[in-house]
N, C-alpha and C positions, 0 to 999 in steps of 0.2 A: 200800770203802764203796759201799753200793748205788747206781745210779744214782736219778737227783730225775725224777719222774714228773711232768705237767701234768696234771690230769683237769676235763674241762670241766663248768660246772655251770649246773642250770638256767635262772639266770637270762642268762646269757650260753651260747649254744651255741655250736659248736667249728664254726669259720670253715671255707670251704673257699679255695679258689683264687680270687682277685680276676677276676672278668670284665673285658676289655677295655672302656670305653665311649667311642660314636662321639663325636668332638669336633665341635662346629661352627667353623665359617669364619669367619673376620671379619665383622662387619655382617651376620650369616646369622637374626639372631635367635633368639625361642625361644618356648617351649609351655611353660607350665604351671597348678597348678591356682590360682585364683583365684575367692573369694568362694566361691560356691554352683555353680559352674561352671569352666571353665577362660581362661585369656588367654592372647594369643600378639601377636608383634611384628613387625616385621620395618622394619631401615633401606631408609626411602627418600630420593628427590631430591624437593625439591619444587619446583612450576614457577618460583621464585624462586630457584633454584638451592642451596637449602639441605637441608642432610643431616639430616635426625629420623626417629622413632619412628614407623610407625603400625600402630595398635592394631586385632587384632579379637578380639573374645569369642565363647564358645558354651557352650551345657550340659552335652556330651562333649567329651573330648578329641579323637573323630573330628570332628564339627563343627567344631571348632574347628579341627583341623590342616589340613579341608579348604578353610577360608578364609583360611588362614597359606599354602598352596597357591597358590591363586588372586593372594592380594596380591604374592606373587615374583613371577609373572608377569606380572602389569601394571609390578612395579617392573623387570622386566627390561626392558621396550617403552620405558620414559621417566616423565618426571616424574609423582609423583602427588600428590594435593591433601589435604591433613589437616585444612586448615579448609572447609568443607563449607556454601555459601549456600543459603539458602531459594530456591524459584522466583521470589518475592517481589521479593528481593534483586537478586538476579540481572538477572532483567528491568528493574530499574531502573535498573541498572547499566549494563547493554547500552545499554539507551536516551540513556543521558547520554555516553557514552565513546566511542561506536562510532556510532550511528544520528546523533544532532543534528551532530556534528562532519563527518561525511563524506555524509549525503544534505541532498538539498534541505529546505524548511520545512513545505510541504506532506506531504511522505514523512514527514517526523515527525511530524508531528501526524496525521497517519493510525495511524501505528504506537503513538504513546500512548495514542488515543484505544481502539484494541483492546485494546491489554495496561490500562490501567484496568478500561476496563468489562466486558471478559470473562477475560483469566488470572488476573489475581492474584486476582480474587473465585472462579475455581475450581479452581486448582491453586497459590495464591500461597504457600501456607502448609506447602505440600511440600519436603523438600531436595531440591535437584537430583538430586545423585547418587546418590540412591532412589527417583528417579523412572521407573516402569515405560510399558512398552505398554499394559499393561494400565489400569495411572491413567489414561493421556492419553486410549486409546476410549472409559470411562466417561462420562469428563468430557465427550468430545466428540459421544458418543451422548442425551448429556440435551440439549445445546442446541437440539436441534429442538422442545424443549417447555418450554423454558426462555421463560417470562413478563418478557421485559424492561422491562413498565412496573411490577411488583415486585423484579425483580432488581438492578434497577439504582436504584429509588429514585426514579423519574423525580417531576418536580413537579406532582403533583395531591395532591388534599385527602386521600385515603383509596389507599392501592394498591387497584386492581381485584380482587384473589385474596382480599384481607381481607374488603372483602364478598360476599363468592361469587361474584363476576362477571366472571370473567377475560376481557379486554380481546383474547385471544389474538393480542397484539403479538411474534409469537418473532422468531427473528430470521432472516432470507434464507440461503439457499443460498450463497449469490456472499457472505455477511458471515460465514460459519460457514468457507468458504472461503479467505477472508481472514485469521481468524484462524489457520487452521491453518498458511497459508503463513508469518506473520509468526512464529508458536513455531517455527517448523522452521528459517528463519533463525536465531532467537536460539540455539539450541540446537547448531546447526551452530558458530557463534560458540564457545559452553561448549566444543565438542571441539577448537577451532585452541588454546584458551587452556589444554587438558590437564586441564579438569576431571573429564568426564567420557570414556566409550571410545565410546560407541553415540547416534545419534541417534535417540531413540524413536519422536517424531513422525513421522517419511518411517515408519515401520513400521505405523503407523496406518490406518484406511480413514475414508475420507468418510462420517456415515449419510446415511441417506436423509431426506430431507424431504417432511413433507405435499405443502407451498405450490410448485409450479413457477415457472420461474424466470418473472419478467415478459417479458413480448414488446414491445418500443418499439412505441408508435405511429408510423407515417410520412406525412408528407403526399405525396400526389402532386405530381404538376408545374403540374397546374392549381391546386394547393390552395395550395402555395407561388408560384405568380402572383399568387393573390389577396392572397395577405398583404401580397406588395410593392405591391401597386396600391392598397390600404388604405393603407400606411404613405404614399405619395405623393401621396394624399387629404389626409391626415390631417394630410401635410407634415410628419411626424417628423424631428426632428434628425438622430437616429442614424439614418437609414434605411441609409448604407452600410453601418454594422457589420450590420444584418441581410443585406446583400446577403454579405457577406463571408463570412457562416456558411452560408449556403444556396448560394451558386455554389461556393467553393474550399474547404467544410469545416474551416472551422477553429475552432477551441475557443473559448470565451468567453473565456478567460483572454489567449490569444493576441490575438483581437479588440482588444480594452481596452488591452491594452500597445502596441499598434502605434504606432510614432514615422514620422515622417512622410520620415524618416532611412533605412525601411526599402523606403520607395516610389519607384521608377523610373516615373513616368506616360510618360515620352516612351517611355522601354524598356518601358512593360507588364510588369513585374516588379515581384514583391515578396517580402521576404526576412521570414519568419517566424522570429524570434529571441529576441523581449520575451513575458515573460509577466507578467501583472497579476493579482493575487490577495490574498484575507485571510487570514491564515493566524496564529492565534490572538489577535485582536483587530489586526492589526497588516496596512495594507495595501503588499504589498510589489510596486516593478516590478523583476523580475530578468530580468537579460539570459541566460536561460536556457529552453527549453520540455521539452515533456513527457520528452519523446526525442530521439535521436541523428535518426532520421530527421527529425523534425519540423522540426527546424531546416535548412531547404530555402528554395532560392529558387523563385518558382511564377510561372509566366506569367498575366500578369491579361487574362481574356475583359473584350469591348468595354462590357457592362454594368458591370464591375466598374471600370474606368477611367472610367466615364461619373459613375459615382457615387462615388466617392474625387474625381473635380473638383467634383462639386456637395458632398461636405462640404466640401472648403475654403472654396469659398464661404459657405457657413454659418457654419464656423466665425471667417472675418474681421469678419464682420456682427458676431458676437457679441462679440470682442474689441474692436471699434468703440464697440458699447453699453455696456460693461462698465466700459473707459474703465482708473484708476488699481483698478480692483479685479481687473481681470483675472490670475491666475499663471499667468504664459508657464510652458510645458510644450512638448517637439517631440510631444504624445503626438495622436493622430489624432484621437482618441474623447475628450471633455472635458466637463465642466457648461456651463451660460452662465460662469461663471467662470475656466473654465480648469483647473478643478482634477479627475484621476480620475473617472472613474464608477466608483461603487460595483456590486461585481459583482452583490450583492442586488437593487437597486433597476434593473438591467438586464434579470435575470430577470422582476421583478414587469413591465416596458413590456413586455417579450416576450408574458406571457401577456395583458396588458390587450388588447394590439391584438389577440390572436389574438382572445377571444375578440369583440371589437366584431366583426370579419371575419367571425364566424359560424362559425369552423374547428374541426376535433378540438382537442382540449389536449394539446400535447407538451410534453418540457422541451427548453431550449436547445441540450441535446447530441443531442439525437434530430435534430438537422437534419442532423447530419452523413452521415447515411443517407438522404436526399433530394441529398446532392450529384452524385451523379454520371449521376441523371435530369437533373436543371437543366442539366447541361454537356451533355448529350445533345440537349436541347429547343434549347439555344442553337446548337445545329451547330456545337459546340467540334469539331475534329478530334481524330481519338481518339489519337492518337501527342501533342498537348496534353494531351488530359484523362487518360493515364495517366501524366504528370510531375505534372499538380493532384493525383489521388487516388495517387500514389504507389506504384501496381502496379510488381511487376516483371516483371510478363511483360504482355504487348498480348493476349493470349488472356482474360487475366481480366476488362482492360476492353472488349474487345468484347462480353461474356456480360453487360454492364451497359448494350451500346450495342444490343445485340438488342432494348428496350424502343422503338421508334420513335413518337413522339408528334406527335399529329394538325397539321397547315400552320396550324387556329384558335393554339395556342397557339403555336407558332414566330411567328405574325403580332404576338399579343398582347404576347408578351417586344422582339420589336424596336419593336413601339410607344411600349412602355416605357422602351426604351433610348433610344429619340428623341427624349421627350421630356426626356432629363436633357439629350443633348447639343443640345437647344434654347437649353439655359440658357448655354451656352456663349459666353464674350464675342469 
């Protein structure tokens, strides 16, 4: 019997030999086509330590296999993130978990008051982790012409740019600055948390600005005599807190908080530790200052003991009149009541008296750039005046003692100092 023949027919053709195909690996994932395009997968960890899927798509399968590529190797380095926050988010995130908790109150209200009014209105609505260098320059290339009394909404009747009139309020050098410092933090934050791999911002450049930066006004030593001999006319309460910011530099904040806890009169020292401040409606005195350094103990020139005993004197007078309404406080600087001074309304005496006195208009921190003229006028010895200003080397306060100012005003300050310790009982 013949042998039974197969003959293959056209709608099935005649097979050849099965080709070997490559297997993948456990957890290796895969490529294929999907929709109008292709998807691919690939197991990762994510930073919560849990093992899932993530997903990239493309229009070819090269596209795609070279971002199925790329994702093994982020997933070989460590965790990666599948759910994916807006900058938005993010930032607000950072702000509440990490900034309020671990810095100071002031530090945060600095830091929300940038990420309000400048990121999330120009990058809030980006995902992170598609956020480039290139977004960040954009965005940070417009703020030099960026109109903050429309951008921000500020409280007037009409924004300026609606009626043709731009107000040209942008914003500062040293605040464009600020902000970029603060997104580089938070974004530094994103890559310890394994969101993201690259910080964009440090890759960034600063633009350029119209507007250069302001230059502080300074008073001289004669122009800061006068203010004192005004206030001791004028018989100002506070006159030591002005003597305190213009001989030993120190900050308004600092001033205000001073307890009386922190003053050695017989030792001529005083321990800079308390800072007083408002810091979103709320006035706080923490036992803490700007900096590591700031928190120092400073030896107090003859003027400045002369007038820390003439405000006690004051201030007992005033507690005397005051009577059952007085609130004991240890703080130096007080109302007739006993209660805080308000940092605002410290600023505003500052410039009243200036200007009665006839002087330039500084702000209260611009004093601290007249300190170490004053210490010079008063023949502080300099190996003193570079523990007050804080140098660390004697060279640098010498090149501020090279300034030598005329025997008038040396005679004028110890007159002044004579007259407090007249008051002396």
């Amino acid at each position: 019997m013949p042998a039974k023949t197969t003959m293959a027919t056209p709608d099935e053709p005649e097979r050849g030999p099965r080709k070997s195909r490559r297997t993948r690996a456990n957890n290796e994932g895969s490529i294929f086509p999907y929709k109008n395009g292709w998807a691919g997968y690939v197991w990762v960890t994510t930073p919560d330590g849990k093992k899932t899927r993530k997903w990239v798509y493309g229009k070819t399968r090269e596209e795609t296999h070279e971002k199925w590529l790329k994702l093994h190797q982020q997933a070989r380095r460590g965790p990666v993130a599948t759910k994916h926050e807006t900058v938005a988010t993010f930032l607000t995130r950072w702000l509440a978990d990490v900034v309020q908790p671990n810095r100071e109150p002031t530090t945060y209200a600095g830091y929300e008051a940038l990420v309000r009014l400048y990121l999330i209105p120009g990058l809030g609505k980006k995902r992170l982790d598609k956020l480039t260098v290139r977004d960040v320059q954009a965005w940070l290339n417009s703020l030099p012409t960026m109109c903050t009394c429309c951008a921000q909404k500020k409280k007037r009747k009409k924004p300026c740019c609606a009626i043709g009139e731009c107000c040209q309020d942008y914003p500062s050098r040293g605040t464009i600055e600020s902000v970029r410092r603060v997104f580089r933090s938070a974004v530094s934050h994103a890559i310890r948390e394994e969101l993201i791999a690259n910080n964009v911002v440090s890759l960034t450049t600063l633009p350029k600005t119209s507007a250069r930066k302001r230059r502080s006004t300074v008073w001289s030593v004669d122009e800061a005599r006068t203010f004192l001999e005004h206030l001791r006319t004028a018989d100002e309460p506070q006159y030591a807190a002005f003597v305190l910011l213009l001989v030993l530099g120190l900050r308004r904040g600092e001033v205000l908080g001073l307890t009386w806890g922190d003053i050695d009169l017989a030792g001529r020292e005083l321990s800079v530790s308390h800072q007083l401040s408002r810091v979103n409606g709320v006035l706080l005195h923490r036992d803490t200052t700007k900096t590591v350094e700031s928190d120092a103990s400073l030896p107090l020139p003859a003027l400045c003991v002369a007038a820390l005993r003439h405000r006690r004197r004051v201030q007992d007078d005033a507690r005397r009149e005051a009577g059952d309404q007085w609130q004991d406080s240890d703080l130096v600087f007080t109302t007739k009541r006993g209660t805080p001074i308000e940092p605002r309304n410290f600023n505003r005496s500052f410039e009243l008296h200036a200007r009665k006195a006839g002087l330039p208009r500084i702000r209260v921190h611009d004093t601290r750039h007249t300190c170490a003229s004053m210490l010079a006028a008063l023949g502080v010895h300099p190996r003193v005046a570079m523990r007050i200003l804080r140098h660390s080397q004697i060279s640098v306060t010498m090149n501020v003692y090279t300034q030598i100012t005329g025997p008038e005003t040396r005679r004028a300050l110890d007159q002044l100092n004579a007259s407090l310790d007249g008051e002396n009982p």
